[in-house]
N, C-alpha and C positions, 0 to 999 in steps of 0.2 A: 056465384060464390065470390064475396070481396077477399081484398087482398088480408087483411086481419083473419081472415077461417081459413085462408090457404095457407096462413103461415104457423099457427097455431096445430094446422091438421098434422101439416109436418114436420112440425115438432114433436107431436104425441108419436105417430110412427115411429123417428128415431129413438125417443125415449122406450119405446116396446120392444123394438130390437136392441138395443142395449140390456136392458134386464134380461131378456130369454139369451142373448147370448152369455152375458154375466152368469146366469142361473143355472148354463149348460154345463161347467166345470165343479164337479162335486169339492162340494166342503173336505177339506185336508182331516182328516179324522185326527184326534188329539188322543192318547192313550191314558185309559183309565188310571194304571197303575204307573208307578215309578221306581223300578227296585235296583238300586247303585251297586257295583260291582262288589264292596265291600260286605254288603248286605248277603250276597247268592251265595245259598248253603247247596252243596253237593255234593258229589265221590269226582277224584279226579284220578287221571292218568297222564302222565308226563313223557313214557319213554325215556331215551338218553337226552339229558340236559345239557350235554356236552356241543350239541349242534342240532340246527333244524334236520326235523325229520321228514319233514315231505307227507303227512298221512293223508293215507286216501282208503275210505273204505273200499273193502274187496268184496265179500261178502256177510250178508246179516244170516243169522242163524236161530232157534227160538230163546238161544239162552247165552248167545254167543255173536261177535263178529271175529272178525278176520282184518288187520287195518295193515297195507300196505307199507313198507318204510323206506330207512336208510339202511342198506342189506339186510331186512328183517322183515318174515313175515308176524305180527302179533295175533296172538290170541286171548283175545278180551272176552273175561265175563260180564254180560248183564246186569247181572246183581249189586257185584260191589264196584266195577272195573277195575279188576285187578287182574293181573296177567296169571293163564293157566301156564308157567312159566317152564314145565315137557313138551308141552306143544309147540314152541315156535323154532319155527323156519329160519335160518342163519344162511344166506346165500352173498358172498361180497365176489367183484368181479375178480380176473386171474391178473396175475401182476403185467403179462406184455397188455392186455388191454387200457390196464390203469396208466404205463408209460405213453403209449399212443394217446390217451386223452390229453395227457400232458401237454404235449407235442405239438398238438391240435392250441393249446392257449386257454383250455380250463383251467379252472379253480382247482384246488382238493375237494372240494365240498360239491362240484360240479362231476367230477371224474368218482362217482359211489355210483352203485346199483341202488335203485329206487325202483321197487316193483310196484307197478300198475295195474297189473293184468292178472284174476284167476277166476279159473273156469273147472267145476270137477267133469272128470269125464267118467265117473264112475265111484261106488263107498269109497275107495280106496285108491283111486288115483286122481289125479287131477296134473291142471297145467298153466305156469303160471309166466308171465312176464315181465322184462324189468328195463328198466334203462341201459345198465351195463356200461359204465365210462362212457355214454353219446358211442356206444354201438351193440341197439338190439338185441337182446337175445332172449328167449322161451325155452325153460325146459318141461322136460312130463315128468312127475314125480310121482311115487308111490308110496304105501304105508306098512310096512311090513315090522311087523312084533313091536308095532309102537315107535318106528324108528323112520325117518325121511327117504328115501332112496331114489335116486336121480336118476333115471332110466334112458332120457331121449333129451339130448339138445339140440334147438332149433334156430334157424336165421329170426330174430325178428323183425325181420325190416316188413313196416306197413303194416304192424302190427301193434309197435307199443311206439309210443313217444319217444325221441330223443331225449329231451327234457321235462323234468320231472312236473314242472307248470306250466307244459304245453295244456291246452285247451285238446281234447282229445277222448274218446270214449270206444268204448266194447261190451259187445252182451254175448255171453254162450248160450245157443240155438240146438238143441239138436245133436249134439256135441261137436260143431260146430261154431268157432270162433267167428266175429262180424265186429271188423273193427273200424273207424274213423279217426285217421290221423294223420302223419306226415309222411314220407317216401324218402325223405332225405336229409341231411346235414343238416344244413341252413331253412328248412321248414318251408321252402317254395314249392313244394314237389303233394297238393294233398290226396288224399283217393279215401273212399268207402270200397273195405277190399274183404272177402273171403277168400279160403284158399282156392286160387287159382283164377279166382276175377274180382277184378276190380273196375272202379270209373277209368274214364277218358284220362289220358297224360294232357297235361296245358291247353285242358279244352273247357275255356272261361263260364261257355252255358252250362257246360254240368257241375263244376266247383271254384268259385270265383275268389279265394283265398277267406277259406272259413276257419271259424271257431266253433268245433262240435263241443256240446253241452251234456248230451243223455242219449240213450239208446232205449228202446225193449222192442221184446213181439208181440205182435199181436192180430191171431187168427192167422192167416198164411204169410203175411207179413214182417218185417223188421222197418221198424220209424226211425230215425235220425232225426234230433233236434239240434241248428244249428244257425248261427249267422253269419251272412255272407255281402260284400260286395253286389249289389241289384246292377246286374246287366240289362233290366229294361229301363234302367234312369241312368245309364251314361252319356246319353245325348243331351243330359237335363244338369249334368254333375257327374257328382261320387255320392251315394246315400247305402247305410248298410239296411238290412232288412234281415225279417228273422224266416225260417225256412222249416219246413218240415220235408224229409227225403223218406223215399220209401225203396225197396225192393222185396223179390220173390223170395220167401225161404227154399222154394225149390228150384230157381233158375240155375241152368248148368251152363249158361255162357250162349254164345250165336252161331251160325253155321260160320264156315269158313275161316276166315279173317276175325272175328267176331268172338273166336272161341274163348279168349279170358275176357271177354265184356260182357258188362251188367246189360240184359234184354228188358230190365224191368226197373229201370233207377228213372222215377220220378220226383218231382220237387216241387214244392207248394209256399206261397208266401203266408205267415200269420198275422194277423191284422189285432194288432193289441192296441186300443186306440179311445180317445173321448169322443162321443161323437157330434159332429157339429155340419156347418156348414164349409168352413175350415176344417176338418179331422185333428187333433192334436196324437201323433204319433208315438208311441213308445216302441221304437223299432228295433234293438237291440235284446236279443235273449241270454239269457244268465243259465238259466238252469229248468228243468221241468219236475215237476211230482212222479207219483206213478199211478197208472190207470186208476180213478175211484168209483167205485157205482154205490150209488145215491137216487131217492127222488127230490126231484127240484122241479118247484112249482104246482106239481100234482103230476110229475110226471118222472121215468124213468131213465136216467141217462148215465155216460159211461166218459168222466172227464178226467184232463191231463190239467193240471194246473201249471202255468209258467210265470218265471220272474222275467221280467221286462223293462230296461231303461233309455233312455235317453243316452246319446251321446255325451264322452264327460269332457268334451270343450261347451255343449247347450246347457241349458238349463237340469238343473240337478233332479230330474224324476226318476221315478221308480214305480212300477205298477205290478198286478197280481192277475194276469186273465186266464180265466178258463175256458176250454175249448172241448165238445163233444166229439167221443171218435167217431160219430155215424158221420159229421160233416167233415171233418176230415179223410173217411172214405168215398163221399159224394163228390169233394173236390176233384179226387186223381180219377173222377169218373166222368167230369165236364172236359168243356173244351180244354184247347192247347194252344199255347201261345207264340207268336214268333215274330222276325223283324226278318222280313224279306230281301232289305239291303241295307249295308252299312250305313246310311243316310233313312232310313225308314222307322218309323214308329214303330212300338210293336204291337203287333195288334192280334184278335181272335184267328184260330185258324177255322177257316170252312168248314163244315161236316164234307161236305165233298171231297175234302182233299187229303183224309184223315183216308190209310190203309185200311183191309182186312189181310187178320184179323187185328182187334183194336191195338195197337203199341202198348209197350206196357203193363200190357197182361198176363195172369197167371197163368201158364200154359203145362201141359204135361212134362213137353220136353220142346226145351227152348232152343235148341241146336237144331230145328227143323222148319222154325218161324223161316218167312220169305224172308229176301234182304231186306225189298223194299220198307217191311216192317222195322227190323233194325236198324236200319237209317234213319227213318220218322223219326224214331225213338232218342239215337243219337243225337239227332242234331232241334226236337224240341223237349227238353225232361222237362220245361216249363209249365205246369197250366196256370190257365186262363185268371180265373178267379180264385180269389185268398178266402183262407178258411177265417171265416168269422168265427168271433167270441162268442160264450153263450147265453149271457149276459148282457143288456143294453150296455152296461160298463163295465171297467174293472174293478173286478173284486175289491182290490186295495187299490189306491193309488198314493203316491207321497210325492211333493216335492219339498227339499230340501237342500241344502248344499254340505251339511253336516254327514251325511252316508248314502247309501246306495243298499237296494235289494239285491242279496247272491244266492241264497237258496231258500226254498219253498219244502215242507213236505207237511202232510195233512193228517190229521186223526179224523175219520173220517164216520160221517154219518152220528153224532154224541148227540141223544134223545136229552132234550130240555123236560121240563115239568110239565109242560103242556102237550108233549106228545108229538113235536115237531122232534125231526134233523137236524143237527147242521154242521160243516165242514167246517171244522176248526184247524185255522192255517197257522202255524208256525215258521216264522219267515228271519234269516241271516240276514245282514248286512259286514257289509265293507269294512265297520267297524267295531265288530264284536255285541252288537246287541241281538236279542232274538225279541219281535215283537209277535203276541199272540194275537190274531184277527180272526173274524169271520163277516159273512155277506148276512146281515139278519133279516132279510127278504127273501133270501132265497129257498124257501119253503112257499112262496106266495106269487112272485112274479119273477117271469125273467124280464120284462121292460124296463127294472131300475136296481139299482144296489144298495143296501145297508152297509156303509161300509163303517166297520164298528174296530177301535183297536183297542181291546182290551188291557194288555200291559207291555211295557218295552221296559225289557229287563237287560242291563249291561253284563253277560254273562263271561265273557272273556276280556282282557285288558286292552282297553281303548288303542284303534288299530289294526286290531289281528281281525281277519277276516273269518267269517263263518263258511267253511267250504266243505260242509254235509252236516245234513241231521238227521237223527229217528226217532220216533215215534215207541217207544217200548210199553208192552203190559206184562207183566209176569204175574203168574198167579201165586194170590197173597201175597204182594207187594203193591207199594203204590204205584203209580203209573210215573212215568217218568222220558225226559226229551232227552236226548243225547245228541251233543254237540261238539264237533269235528272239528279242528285249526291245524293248521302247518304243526305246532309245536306240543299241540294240546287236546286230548277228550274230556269233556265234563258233563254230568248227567246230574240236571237243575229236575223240579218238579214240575207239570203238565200244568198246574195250576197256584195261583197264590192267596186260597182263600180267607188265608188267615193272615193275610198282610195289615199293617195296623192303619193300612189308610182305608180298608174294608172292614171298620168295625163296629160300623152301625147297620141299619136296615138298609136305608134310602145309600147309601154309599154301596153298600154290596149287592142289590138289587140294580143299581147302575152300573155295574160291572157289564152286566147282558153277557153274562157268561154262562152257558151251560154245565159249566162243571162245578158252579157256585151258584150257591141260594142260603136263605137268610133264616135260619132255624129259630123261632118266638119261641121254644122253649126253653133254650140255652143264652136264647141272645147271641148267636154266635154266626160268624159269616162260616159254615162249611161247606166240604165237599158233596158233592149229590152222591154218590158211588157209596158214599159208607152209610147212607141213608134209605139208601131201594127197598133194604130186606124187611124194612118195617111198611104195613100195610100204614098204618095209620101216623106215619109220620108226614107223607106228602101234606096233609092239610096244617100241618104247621112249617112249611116250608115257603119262604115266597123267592119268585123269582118272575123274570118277566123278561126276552131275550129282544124283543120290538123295539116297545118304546122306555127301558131302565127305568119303570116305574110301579109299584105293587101299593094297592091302596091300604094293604096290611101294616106298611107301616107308618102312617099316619104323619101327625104333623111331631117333630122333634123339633125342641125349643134348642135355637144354641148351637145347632147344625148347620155350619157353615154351606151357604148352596157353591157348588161347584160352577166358578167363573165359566162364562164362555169362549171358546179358542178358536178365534176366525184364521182362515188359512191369508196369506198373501193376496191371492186372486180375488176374494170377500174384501178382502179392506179396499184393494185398488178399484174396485168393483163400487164400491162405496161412494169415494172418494169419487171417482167419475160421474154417479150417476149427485150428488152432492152440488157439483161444481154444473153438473147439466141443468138442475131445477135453480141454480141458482141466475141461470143467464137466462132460462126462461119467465122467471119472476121480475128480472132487470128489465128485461125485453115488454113484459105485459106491462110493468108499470110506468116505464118511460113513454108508449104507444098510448096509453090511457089519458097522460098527462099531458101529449103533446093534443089531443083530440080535446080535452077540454080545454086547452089554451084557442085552437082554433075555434072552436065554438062559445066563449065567452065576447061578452057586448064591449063593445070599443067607444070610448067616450063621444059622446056628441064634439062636432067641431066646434059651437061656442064655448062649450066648456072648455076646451082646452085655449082656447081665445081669451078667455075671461083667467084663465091660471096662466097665460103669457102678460098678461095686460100688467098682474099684480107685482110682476120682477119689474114692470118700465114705469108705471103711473106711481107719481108724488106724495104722501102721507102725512097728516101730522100726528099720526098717533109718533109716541114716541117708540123708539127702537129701529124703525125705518129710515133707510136712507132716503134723503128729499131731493136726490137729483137719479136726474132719471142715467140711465146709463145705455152703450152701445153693446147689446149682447153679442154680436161677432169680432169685435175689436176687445170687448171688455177693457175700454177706456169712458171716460167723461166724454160728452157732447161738446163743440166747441162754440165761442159765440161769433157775432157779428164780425169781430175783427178777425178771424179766425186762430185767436187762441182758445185753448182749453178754459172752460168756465170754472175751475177752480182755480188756474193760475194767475199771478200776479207778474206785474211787470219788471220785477226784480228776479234773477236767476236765482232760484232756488234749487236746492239736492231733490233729483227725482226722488216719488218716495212709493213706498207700497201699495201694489191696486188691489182689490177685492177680488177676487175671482170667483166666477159661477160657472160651472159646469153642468152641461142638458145632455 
């Protein structure tokens, strides 16, 4: 092989892996729709306008929530959102607590009771928690002739947040509270605590200074979703990392010393991520769905979907991965992780070195386990391997610097025309938009994703954060999303079929939305839903959820085609491989040329003899000079006396010489 095919060979190489790595980062999806804050028709709810409220949903109901406040529990209809205004809860804290917040160097607006926390523990009673001026407190309340009554109050410490946008979460079990949050003041103090046991006190492997996001059950189970500080990348840094924790809903604590400690708190890293040779990361979790089941791909599965970003000193991403719970149970069923000394990697643990019976496990009664078990247990809650996504990629992905994804929640399973599924996600950001997405592969493969964004609608004022949404159907009403802010509830519509940038065929067929298709009798982009009952309407409906294309509607004169929206990573992608073909164009032609320089015929020696001759030999043609000249001096020859043969014997002014240049 010469040197020209070895250099050429490696060139094409690098050129191949530049495009597959280029080609490995999916296209930024660009949203069909565009509906400006001005534009969003819907029912709103405000609360007191007089100051933020802090809302946080407590509970959904089929016709009804329940939204957490500023000394207030509300009670919101569905329908319209307007407040069933008998039913709400009025709890503000007692005035010595309110001076002690003082004291402490709150605010006013710091030192209110914000309740977080409610759990029914029965028709008629229930129990709820609240901040209370930055000190705890739960009471049990009851419902007697229509009327609140306060039965039992309790410590909450390790129960409810201090502050009211602590990151912190709770689910009622069993009637059984299971909460993750702070222990203390100043928020250094975290634990995952039921009554009477909780995690490790300032023991870094089991809680490394997290942000819990979500909770549920599931099967003998409680999940925690959360992110934390990676104790196996402190030898490497600081990197946060996203987590799933688990425990027994029947663990009663360890023998001895042991007795308020979780026997069964495990912890698992989630891998939400691009995949490459490089991994591109989105380590950070925001928020989770709740359990869906669905078939995806030709097959049966049971996912959590979560929101995912980047650090926000890195690059501005945000991602959508979902996660099967079978492999998330298969995780806390593999190896265990550990770093055997402060200076050591951490690495797999042995099967040999793993107790009986296994750590970790559901047991009758946990107060009976060996030690040796409980200590396993204590000192690795790590495993081994991170729960993969279900998906070769993320559902959504975005990068941006204009906002960030904060919550996710799903309509789940919406049958298309064609008699597919598919999970339509509803996804918050940072700055008040809700974008509608879905995977439009995910009836077909999980090795890749459709990632499709239907429309990003600005439903709250640029700024305010989306921090919860639902999914509502009421019967005989239209379906509709309801969307959660500090200051604000609004309930926009599930879909925008009737937008007027949907109002052709080809335009509402590129929507690839299952809740829109394109009716040729009306001419009109509608809803699929007010369209089922008719047998013989489907054949005049088109839709196409794949590839946004239906050959029903043909060619339209005048129909502006929809520009294409390359993401950053496409252009820069471009741009490099551009600038590659172009040096190896430079490179092939300058090699080409130097090859026929060296292999062209080089003049005969007389002929270059005979074109020397013609600058020194005499001429009378006219226009030649008739003395011959010295071409290394480029002066006159001189004569016999050894003056110059043009000079005379009289001093004359030198005068200008001819110059030739070889």
């Amino acid at each position: 092989m010469d040197a020209a095919t070895t250099i050429w060979t490696t060139l094409a190489l690098a050129l191949v892996t530049l495009i597959v790595q280029n080609t490995a980062w999916p296209q930024d999806p660009a949203p069909r729709l565009h509906i400006k804050y001005r534009d969003v028709i819907g029912q709103r709810f405000l609360g007191n306008e007089s100051h933020v409220e802090h809302f946080k949903l407590l509970e959904r109901a089929a016709t009804f929530i329940l939204i957490g406040a500023r000394n207030i529990i509300y009670n919101i209809s569905l329908h319209d959102l307007t407040e069933i205004v008998d039913q709400r809860l009025e709890w503000s804290s007692i005035q010595p607590h309110l001076q002690l917040c003082s004291v402490k160097g709150r605010s006013d607006d710091e030192c209110q009771n914000y309740i977080r926390i409610f759990g029914r523990q029965g028709p008629d009673r229930f129990l709820t928690c609240g901040t209370n001026a930055y000190k705890p407190l739960c009471k049990q309340f009851s419902i007697k002739n229509g009327v609140y009554v306060s039965e039992k109050d309790m410590d909450g410490l390790g129960l409810c947040p201090y502050n009211p946008q602590h990151n912190s979460t709770a689910v009622f079990v069993g009637g059984q509270l299971y909460a993750a949050t702070v222990a203390d003041y100043f928020g250094g103090e975290p634990l995952i605590h039921r009554e009477r046991i909780r995690t490790e006190r300032s023991d870094l492997n089991q809680l490394n200074g997290p942000n819990f996001v979500s909770s549920f059950a599931y099967g003998d189970y409680v999940f925690f979703f959360y992110r934390e500080t990676a104790v196996e990348y402190m030898n490497c840094g600081k990197a946060i990392y996203s987590r799933v924790g688990r425990v027994c809903q029947h663990d009663k604590g360890g023998p001895h010393t042991f007795s308020d400690r979780w026997t069964s708190f495990l912890k698992a890293r989630l891998n939400c991520s691009i995949p490459g040779d490089y991994p591109f990361y989105f380590n950070e979790i925001q928020s989770t769905s709740e359990v869906i089941k669905g078939i995806y791909a030709g097959e049966q599965a049971q996912l959590v979907y979560g929101v995912f970003t980047t650090p926000v000193n890195s690059i501005g991403g945000s991602a959508i991965c979902a996660f099967p719970m079978s492999s998330i149970l298969e995780v806390f069923q593999g190896a265990f992780k550990e770093q055997e000394t402060i200076n050591s990697n951490w690495l797999r643990v042995l099967p040999e070195k793993v107790p009986e019976p296994r750590p970790g496990a559901c047991v009758n009664d946990s107060r009976t386990l060996p030690d040796v078990t409980v200590n396993f247990v204590k000192a690795h809650p790590l495993m081994d391997d991170a729960v993969q996504s279900f998906f070769a990629l993320p559902v959504i992905s975005k990068v941006t610097y204009n906002y960030r994804f904060t919550k996710v929640t799903v309509d789940p399973q919406v049958k298309a025309l064609d008699g597919k599924t598919y999970d339509v996600l509803y996804i918050g950001t940072d700055d008040g938009r809700v974008l509608k997405a879905l995977n439009t592969r995910a009836p077909y493969s999980r090795s890749n994703a459709g990632q499709n964004i239907i429309s990003d609608v600005q439903v709250l004022k640029h700024g305010e954060a989306v921090k919860d949404l639902q999914v509502v159907h009421l019967a005989g009403e239209a379906s509709k999303l309801v969307v959660i802010a500090d200051s604000e509830i609004r309930a926009v519509p599930l879909h925008h079929c009737d937008s007027p940038s949907a109002n052709t065929c080809s335009a509402c067929v590129a929507l690839q939305d299952p809740h829109c298709a394109w009716d040729a009798t009306t001419n009109l982009c509608v809803a699929v839903p007010t369209k089922l009952h008719d047998n013989d309407a489907e054949k005049t409906l088109f839709q196409d959820i794949v590839y946004g294309k239906h050959k029903g509607c043909g060619y339209e004169p005048g129909v502006a085609v929809t520009p294409v929206v390359y993401s950053a990573q496409t252009l820069t992608g471009a741009l490099v491989g551009t600038c590659f073909f172009s040096l190896i164009a430079g490179f092939a032609s300058g090699f080409w040329f130097s090859q026929r320089l060296r292999n062209a015929p080089y003049p005969d020696p007389s002929e270059q003899r005979q074109q020397l001759n013609r600058l020194t030999e005499t001429t009378d043609s006219p226009g030649y000079n008739n003395k011959s000249i010295n071409l290394v001096l480029n002066v006159p020859p001189k004569n016999p006396n050894g003056k110059n043969a043009n000079s005379s014997a009289e001093n004359k002014p030198m005068q200008k010489v001819k110059k030739t240049y070889i």
